[in-house]
N, C-alpha and C positions, 0 to 999 in steps of 0.2 A: 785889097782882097781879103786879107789877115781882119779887119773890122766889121768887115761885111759877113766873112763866116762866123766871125765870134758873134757877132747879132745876131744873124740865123738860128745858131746853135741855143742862142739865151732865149730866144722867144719860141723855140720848137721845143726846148725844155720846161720852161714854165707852162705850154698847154699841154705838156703830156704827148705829145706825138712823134717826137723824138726815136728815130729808127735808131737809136740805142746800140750797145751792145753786149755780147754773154761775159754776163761776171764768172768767175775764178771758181771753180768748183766749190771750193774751199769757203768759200762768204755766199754760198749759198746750199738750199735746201739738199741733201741728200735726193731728194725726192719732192718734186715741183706740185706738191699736192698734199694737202690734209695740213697745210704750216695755221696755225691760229695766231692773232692778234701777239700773244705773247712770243710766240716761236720768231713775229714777224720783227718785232721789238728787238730781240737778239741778233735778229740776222741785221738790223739796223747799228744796233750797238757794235757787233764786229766788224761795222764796214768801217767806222768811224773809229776803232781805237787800233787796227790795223796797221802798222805804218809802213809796210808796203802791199797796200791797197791795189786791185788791178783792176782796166780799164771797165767802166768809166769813170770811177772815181778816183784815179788819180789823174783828173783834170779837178784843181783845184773849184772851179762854177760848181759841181758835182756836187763835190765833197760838201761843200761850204750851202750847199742848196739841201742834204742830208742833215744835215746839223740843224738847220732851221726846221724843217719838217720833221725832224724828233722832237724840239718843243714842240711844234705846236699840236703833237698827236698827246704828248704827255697833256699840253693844257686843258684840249678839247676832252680827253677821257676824265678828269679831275673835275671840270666845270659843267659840261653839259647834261641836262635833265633833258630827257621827252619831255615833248608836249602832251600835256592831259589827252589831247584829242587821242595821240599818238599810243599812249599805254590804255587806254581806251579800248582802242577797236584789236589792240596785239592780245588783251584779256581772254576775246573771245574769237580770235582766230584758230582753225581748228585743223587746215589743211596742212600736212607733211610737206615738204618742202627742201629741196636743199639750194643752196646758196656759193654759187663760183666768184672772188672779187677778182679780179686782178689786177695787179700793182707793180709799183716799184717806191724803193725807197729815195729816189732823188725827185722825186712827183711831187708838186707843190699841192693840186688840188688832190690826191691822195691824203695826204695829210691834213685836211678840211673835213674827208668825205668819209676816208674808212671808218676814225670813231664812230660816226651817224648810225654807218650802215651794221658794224659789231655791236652797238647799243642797242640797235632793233633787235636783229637777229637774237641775241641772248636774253630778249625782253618775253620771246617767246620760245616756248619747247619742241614747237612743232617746226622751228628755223632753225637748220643745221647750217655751218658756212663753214670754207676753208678760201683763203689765200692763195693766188699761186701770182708768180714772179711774169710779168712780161716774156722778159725776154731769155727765159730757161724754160726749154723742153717742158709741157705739149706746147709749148706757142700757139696757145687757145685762144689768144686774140685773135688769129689769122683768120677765124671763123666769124670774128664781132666785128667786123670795121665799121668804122664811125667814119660818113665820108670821105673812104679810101685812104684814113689814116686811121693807127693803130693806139688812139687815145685812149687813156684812163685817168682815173679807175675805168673800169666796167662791174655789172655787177647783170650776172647770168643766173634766172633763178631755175630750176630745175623740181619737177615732181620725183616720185619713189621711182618713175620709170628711167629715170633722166631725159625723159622730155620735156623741152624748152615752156617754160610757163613765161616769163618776161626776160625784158632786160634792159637796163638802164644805165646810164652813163655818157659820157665824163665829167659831167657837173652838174647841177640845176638849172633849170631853163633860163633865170633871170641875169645867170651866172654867164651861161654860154650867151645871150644878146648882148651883153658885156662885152664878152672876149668878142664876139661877131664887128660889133661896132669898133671896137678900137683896131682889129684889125682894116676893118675898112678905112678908118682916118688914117693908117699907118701910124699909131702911135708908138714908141719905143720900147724896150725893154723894162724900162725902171718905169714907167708909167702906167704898160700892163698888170708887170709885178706888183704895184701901190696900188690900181684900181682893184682886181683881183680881192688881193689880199683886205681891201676895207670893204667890199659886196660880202664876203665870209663871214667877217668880225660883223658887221653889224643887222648880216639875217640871223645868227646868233640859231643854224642848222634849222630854220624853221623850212622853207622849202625843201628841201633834202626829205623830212620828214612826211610833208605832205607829199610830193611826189612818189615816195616810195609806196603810201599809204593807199593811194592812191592806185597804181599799180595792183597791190593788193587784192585791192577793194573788188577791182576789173575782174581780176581773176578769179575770184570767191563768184561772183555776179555770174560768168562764162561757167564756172562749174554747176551752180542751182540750175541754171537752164537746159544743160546737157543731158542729168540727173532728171530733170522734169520730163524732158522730151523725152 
């Protein structure tokens, strides 16, 4: 039973749906709202130089699943360009907007998806974004369920009113047939985690971008015509 939960628990961590639990006041935000990229980076760094860390990361999967996803957030913000298309159509977007992600830092596809999603966002003036944690107070996920599971990222996007303009999430479409498929064969945890992780490495965030763009695009589309009518 001891292998069959540790399985459970690695493959419901790796897709982000992991019903979790509330970190330590202390290793996280004051306030579950308005944290940026950078603020989110620190609250990563103190998870992991903490050495008496509290649940969940002191289950060593955790920990060791945070550490990896601090590289590879460092590699993706260091490496990744938009695509032309992408800083393109962000030039002349003109709509205000704001932008809810939510995360966690032991989140594999978190760590693929939020560079993408802060590169957008700051690519344009009219996209404001903030961060908030899963599983600390609002517990805004409980409003976005993905299939009756509480995946992410999410990314909620919101007008000046704060009503809902889109929302998207917990991966890329080509990403989630992936995961669909290998759950169907029952594949295991190191299999998920190695398919996963080379679908990332080598779209090299171009879907991420086109979906979101995409998105976008809809939305700008939905407004000309409300404005016409």
């Amino acid at each position: 039973m001891q292998i069959d939960g540790v399985s459970l628990t690695r493959n419901k961590l790796y897709s982000c749906s992991f019903a979790g639990m509330q970190q330590e006041k202390e290793l996280s935000h004051e306030r579950n709202d308005h944290m940026n990229f950078s603020e989110f980076e620190l609250l990563t760094d103190a998870i992991l130089e903490n050495p008496n860390v509290s649940s969940p990361y002191d289950d060593p999967m955790y920990l060791d699943y945070t550490k990896l996803n601090r590289s590879r957030m460092k590699r993706w913000m260091k490496t990744l360009v938009l695509e032309d298309d992408t800083i393109s159509y962000l030039q002349h977007l003109q709509t205000p907007q704001h932008w809810i992600i939510i995360v966690e830092p032991w989140c594999g596809d978190v760590a693929h998806v939020l560079p993408v999603l802060v590169k957008i966002a700051e690519a344009n003036n009219f996209i404001t974004y903030e961060l908030q944690l899963r599983d600390q107070p609002p517990f805004l996920i409980e409003s976005y369920l993905t299939n009756s599971s509480r995946s992410i990222p999410k990314l909620i996007a919101r007008d000046v009113n704060g009503n809902d303009l889109f929302t998207w999430g917990p991966r890329p479409g080509g990403a989630q047939l992936l995961m669909d498929r290998l759950k169907k064969e029952g594949a295991d945890f190191e299999t998920v985690k190695l398919e996963l992780q080379n679908w990332y490495n080598n779209d090299k965030a171009i879907h991420t971008q086109k979906e979101i763009i995409q998105l976008l695009q809809q939305n700008e589309s939905l407004n000309t015509s409300s404005h016409a009518a």
